[in-house]
Phi, psi and omega in degrees: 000309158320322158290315180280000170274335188293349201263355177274295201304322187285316168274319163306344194284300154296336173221060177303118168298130164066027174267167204081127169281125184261358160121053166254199211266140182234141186244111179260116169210157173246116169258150178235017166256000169222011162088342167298135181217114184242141169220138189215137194248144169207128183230125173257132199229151167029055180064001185248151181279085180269005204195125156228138166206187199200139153225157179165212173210178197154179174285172179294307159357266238291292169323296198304322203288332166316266205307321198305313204304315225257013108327294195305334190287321200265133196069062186218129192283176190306308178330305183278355177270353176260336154310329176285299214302330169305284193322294178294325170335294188297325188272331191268347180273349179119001196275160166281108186304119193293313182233086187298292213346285156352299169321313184058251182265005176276350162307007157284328180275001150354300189240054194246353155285030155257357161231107187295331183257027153264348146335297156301340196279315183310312184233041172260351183286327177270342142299310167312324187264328157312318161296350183279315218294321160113186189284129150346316190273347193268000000 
């Protein structure tokens, strides 16, 4: 199991889905103790994702974990998008995960709460597009 998740990271990592800003609201973060710099775009029409993309550099994490999200995002209203980005939270700190199904190819990344400084790599791209997604409250 382990080969095939390594082998999803490696292909969104070498074929990324849905990279290039087509110019909708955008989200910038930097990690700077490891040089991933992602910017993720989102255009939300009626509470729905219809469009995600990401452009930036990184490590393969970081790249890959991008492409994954922004395949999993699209068409999912804001509600279900935020049970996946929790969902995933819960797989990367090591916790049990409410719907892996749901995850789909982000269950490659599992077994990166086994690296602690590979954490960040893993979300900073799903911390940016939570922030697209806006406050709860709003």
């Amino acid at each position: 199991m382990q080969e095939l998740y390594r082998q999803v990271i490696l292909d969104h990592y070498k074929n990324p889905r849905f990279k290039g800003l087509k110019g909708f609201n955008q989200v910038h973060l930097r990690n700077p103790s490891c040089g991933d710099d992602i910017t993720m775009e989102a255009k939300i029409e009626d509470g729905v994702v219809k469009e995600v993309h990401h452009d930036g550099s990184g490590c393969s994490i970081c790249c890959a974990s991008a492409s994954v999200l922004c395949e999993l995002m699209h068409d999912k209203n804001i509600e279900q998008a935020r049970d996946l980005l929790a969902d995933y939270y819960r797989l990367i700190r090591g916790e049990k995960v409410l719907q892996e199904e749901l995850l789909e190819e982000a269950m490659a990344f599992q077994g990166i709460s086994q690296f602690p400084a590979r954490i960040k790599c893993a979300t900073i791209a799903w911390k940016a597009f939570e922030e697209l997604l806006g406050d709860k409250d709003e």
